[in-house]
C-alpha positions in Angstrom: -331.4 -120.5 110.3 -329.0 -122.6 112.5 -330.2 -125.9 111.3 -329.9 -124.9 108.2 -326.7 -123.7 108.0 -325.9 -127.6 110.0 -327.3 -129.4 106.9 -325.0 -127.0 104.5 -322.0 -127.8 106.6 -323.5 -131.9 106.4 -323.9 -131.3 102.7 -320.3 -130.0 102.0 -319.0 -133.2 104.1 -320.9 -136.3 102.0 -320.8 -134.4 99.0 -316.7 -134.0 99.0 -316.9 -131.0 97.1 -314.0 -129.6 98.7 -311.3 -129.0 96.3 -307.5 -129.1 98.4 -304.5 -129.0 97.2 -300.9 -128.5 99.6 -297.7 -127.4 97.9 -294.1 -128.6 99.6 -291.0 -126.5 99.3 -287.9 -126.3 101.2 -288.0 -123.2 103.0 -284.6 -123.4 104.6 -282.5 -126.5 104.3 -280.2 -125.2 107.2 -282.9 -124.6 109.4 -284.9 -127.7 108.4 -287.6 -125.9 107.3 -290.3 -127.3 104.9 -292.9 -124.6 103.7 -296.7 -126.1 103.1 -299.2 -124.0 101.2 -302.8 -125.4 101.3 -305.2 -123.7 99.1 -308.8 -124.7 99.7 -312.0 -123.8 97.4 -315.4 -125.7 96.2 -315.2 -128.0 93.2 -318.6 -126.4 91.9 -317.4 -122.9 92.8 -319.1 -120.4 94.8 -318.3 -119.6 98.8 -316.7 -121.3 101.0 -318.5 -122.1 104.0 -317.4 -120.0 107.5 -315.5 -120.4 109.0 -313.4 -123.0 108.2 -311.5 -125.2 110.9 -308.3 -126.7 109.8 -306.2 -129.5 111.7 -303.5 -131.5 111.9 -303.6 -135.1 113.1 -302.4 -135.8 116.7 -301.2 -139.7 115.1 -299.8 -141.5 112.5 -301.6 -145.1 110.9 -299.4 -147.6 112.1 -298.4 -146.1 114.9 -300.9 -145.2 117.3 -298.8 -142.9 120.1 -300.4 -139.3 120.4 -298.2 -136.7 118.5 -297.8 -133.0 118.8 -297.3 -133.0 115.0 -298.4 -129.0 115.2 -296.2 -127.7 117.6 -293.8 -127.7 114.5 -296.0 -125.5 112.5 -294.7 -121.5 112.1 -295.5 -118.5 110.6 -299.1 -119.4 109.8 -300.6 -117.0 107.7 -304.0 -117.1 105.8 -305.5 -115.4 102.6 -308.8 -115.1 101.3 -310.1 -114.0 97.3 -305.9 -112.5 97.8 -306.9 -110.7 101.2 -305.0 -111.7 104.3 -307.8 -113.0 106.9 -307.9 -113.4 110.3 -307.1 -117.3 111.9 -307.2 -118.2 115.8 -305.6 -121.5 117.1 -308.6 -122.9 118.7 -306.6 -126.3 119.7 -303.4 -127.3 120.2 -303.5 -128.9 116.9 -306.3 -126.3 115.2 -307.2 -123.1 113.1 -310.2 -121.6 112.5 -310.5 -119.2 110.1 -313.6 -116.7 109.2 -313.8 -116.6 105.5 -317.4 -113.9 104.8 -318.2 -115.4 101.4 -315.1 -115.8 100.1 -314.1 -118.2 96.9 -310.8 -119.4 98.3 -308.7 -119.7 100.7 -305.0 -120.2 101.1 -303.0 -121.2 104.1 -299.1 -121.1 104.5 -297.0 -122.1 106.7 -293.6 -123.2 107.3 -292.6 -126.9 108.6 -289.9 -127.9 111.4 -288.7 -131.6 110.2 -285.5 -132.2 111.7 -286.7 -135.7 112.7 -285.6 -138.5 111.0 -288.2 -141.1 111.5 -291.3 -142.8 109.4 -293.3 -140.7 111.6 -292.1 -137.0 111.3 -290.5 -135.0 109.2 -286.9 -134.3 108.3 -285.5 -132.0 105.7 -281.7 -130.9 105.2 -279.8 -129.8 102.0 -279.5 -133.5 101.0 -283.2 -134.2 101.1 -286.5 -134.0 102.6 -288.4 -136.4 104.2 -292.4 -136.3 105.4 -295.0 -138.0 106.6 -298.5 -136.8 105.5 -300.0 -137.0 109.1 -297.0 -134.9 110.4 -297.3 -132.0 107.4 -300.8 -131.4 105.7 -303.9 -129.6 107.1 -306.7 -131.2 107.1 -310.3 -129.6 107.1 -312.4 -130.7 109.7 -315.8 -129.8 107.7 -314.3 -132.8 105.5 -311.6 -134.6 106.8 -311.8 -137.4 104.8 -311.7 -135.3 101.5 -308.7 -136.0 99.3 -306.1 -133.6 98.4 -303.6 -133.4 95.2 -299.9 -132.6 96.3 -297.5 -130.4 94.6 -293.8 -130.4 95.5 -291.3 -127.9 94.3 -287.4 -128.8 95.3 -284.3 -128.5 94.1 -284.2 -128.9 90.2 -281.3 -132.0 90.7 -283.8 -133.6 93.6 -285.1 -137.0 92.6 -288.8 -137.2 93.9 -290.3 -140.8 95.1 -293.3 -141.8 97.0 -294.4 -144.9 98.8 -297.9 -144.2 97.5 
């Protein structure tokens, strides 16, 4: 049964059929607070694999000093098919969450950025700043799998990307 649960968890990974998507908001300009929702669920629907392991980088392309990127993580919470689900910090810079058959799951979590750099994050009530290595989840059953991003600010906030 183990090996074949291996070559589902090998299968998910080269297939990419990981569907992930992370939504930005400003939580709390004053307290520099970004809030990141990451929903997660299979392209092809069905279960998600269990459990999950999410994870946050420890650097940034370009420059190659470790980070602590998730010590500025708070509030995690995860859901599950709308259930609130269990998640342990298994890392310093990890989650693992046990998902029992479940289609989707969604992950929230708000963002210290009070770091204005090209390698954090910084948000205020003038703007917000981040770097993808120093925000999004990644999911370490695919960590190469691509993710759309939604952002949600202020109506008379001007968005632009380097992308």
């Amino acid at each position: 049964m183990q090996a074949g649960l291996e070559f589902a968890r090998d299968l998910w990974h080269v297939a990419g059929v990981f569907d992930i998507s992370h939504r930005v908001t400003l939580a709390d300009a004053r307290a520099h607070l970004l809030g990141v929702t990451t929903t997660i669920r299979l392209a092809e629907k069905g279960p998600l694999p269990s459990p999950l392991t999410l994870f946050m980088p420890v650097w940034t392309p370009g420059s190659y000093l470790v980070r602590e990127y998730a010590r500025h993580v708070e509030g995690f919470t995860a859901r599950a098919d709308d259930q609130p689900v269990a998640h342990r910090k298994i890392r310093k810079n990890a989650w693992q969450i046990d998902l029992a058959g479940a289609q989707w799951l969604e992950v929230e979590y708000r963002l210290y950025a009070n770091d204005l750099s090209v390698r954090t994050n910084h948000a205020d009530s003038t703007h917000a700043y981040w770097n993808g290595a120093a925000t999004y989840l990644a999911l370490e059953q695919a960590p190469a799998a691509g993710a759309r991003v939604v952002v949600a600010l202020p109506d008379d906030w001007n968005v632009a990307t380097s992308l």
